[in-house]
N, C-alpha and C positions, 0 to 999 in steps of 0.2 A: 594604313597601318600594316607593319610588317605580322604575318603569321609565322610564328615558330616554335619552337619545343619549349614547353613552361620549364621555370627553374626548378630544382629539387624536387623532383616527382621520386614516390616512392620505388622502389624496384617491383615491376610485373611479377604479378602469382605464377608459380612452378605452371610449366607449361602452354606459358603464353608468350606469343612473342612480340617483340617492338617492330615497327618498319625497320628501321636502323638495323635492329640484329638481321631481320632476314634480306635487306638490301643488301649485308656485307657478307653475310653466312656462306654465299658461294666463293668468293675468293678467299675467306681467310685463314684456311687451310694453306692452302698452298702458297700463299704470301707469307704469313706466318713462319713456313720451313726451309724461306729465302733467306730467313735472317737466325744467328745465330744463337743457341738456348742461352747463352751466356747471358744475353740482355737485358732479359727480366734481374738479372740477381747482379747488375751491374750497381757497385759503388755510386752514390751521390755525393756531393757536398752540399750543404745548405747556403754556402758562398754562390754556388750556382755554373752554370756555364761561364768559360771568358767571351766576353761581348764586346765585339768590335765595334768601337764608338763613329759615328758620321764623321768627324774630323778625320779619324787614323784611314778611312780606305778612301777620302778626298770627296767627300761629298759640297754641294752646290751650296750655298745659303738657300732657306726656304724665300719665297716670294713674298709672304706675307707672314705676319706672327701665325706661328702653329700655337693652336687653341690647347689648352690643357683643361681637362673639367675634372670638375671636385667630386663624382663617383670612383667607384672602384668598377673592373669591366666583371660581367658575370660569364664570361665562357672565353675558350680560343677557337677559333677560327684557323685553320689549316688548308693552307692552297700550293699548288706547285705553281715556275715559272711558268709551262711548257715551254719552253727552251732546251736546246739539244742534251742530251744527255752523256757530255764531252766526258773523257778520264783524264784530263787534265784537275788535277785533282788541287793545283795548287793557292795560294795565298792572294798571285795576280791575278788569276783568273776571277777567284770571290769579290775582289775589290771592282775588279773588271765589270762582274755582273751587276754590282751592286750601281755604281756609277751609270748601265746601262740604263737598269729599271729606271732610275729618275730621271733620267734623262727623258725617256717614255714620257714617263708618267705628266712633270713638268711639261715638255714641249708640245707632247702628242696628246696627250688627254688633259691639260689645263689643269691639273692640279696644281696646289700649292708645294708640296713635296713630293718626295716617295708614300705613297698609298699604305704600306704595312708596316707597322711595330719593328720588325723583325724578319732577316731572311735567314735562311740556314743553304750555304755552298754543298754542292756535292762534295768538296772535301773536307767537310765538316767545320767550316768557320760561321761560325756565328755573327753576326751583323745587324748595327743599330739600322732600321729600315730611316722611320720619319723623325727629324731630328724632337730629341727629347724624351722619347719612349723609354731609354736608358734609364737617362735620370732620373723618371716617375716610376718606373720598374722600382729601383731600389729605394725607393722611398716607402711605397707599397698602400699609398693612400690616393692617388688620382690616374687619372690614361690622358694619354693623347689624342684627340678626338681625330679620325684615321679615316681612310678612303680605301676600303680594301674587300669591304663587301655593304652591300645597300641593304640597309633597315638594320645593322648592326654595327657603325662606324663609330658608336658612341659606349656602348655597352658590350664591346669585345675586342681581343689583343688577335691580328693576323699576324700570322707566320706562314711568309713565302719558301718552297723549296726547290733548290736549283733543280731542274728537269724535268720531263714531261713522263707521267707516270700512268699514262692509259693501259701500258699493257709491262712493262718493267715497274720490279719494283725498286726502291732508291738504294744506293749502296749501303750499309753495315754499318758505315761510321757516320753516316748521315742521319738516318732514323735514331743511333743512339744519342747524338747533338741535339735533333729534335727533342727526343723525349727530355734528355736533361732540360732544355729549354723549359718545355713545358712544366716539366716539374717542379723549377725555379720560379717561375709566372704563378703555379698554384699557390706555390709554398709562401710566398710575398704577398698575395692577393687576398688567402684563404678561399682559393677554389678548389670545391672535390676536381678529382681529373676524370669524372662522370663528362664534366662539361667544357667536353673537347668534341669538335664538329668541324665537318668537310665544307668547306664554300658551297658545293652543291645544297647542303641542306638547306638554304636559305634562299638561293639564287638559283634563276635557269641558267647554268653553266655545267661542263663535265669536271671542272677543277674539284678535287684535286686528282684529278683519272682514278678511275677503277680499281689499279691497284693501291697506290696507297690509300684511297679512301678505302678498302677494303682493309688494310693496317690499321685502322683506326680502333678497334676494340682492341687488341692488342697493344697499341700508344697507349688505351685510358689504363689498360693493366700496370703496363713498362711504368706509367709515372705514378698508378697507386702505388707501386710497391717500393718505390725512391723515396716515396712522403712515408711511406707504413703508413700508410690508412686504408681501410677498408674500400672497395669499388662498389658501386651500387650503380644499375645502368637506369638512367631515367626513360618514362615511357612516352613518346612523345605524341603529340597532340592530336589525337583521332582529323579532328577540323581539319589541320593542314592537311594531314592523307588524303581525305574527299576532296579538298581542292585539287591535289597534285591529279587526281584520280578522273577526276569532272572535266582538269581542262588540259588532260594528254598532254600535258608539260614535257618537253623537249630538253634536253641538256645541248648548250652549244656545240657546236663541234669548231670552231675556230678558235687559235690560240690566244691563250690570256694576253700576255702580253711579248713587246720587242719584236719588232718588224725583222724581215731579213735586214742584214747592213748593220744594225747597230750596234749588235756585239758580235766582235770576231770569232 
């Protein structure tokens, strides 16, 4: 059984703090004042982000039917590629990576498709990850049962982000694609945007690096104030800490995914 943060916990009494806040509490200052104030008070539409479908950026047929299940997911999952952190900012490039990851994923790790719901390009194009995540997004009553983080492939939407974010953080127009994103997934799901989390939190990995997972209190802000609803940070589960605590749990240090070679 996977251990992790319960759903809907109430917000910690004045002066207490979560692991979450003080894991991030040291970056998010200064990640924070990488990105511009404008984007808490950035314009939503309730239409959502434009999401580039599996067909439009030439994606593979999956290998076997992708499984659809009849829940709703209770949180997102936020991971980077690590993969370079190119300024090629464009349209071929997004289509490019996206094409890469399955390739990956498919040939090199045996899955049946692309692993995540969803990527978001460094230049800010949005993209269908595993075929059909689209579809059931705008429906807003099932998921696609996903490969993109272990003990949560069923009961959460991943959103891969072009780059490797240990020590930069993502450009300006990517973090706000992201938040739109997300704020779309909440808004269709009826998830608070309390219950947005790093890959790390579930898994030994360093995804999504440092710095944007230190972004990540500020993402839950950016997308409360898209939905206008209130934030509340849930407190997460004493248990898991003493595990994390008991067995000096490691974060990977080797890249998520994409060998050298596979994407130019």
């Amino acid at each position: 059984m996977t251990l992790r943060a319960p759903h809907h916990q109430p917000a910690p009494a004045a002066g207490r703090y979560t692991r979450r806040s003080v894991l991030t509490g040291a970056f998010a200052l200064a990640t924070a004042a990488a990105l511009p104030v404008a984007t808490a008070g950035r314009a939503y539409s309730a239409a959502g982000p434009d999401i580039i479908a599996c067909a439009t950026w030439g994606a593979r047929a999956a290998s076997e039917p992708v499984v659809v299940l009849a829940n709703r997911p209770e949180r997102i999952v936020v991971h980077h590629t690590a993969t370079a952190n190119v300024t090629d900012y464009t349209k071929q490039r997004a289509f490019a990576l996206a094409r890469a990851i399955q390739t990956y994923h498919m040939d090199a790790q045996g899955w049946i498709d692309t692993g995540q719901h969803f990527t978001v390009s460094r230049g800010a194009f949005v993209m269908e990850g595993r075929h059909s995540s689209l579809a059931e997004l705008r429906t807003g009553t099932r998921q696609v049962r996903a490969a993109h983080c272990v003990g949560q492939n069923t009961v959460s939407i991943g959103i891969e982000n072009e780059g490797t974010y240990t020590s930069e953080t993502p450009p300006a127009a990517q973090y706000a694609a992201l938040a739109d994103l997300c704020a779309h997934i909440c808004d269709q799901y009826g998830l608070p945007a309390s219950e947005i989390y790093g890959h790390r939190d579930f898994n030994a990995t360093s995804c999504p690096g440092d710095r944007l997972y230190a972004l990540l209190p500020t993402l839950r802000k950016d997308v409360a104030t898209r939905l206008g609803t209130p934030l509340s940070e849930p407190e997460e589960d004493p248990v898991w800490d003493l595990v994390r605590q008991a067995t000096g749990r490691q974060a990977a240090t080797l890249g998520e995914y994409l060998p050298a070679g596979l994407l130019p």
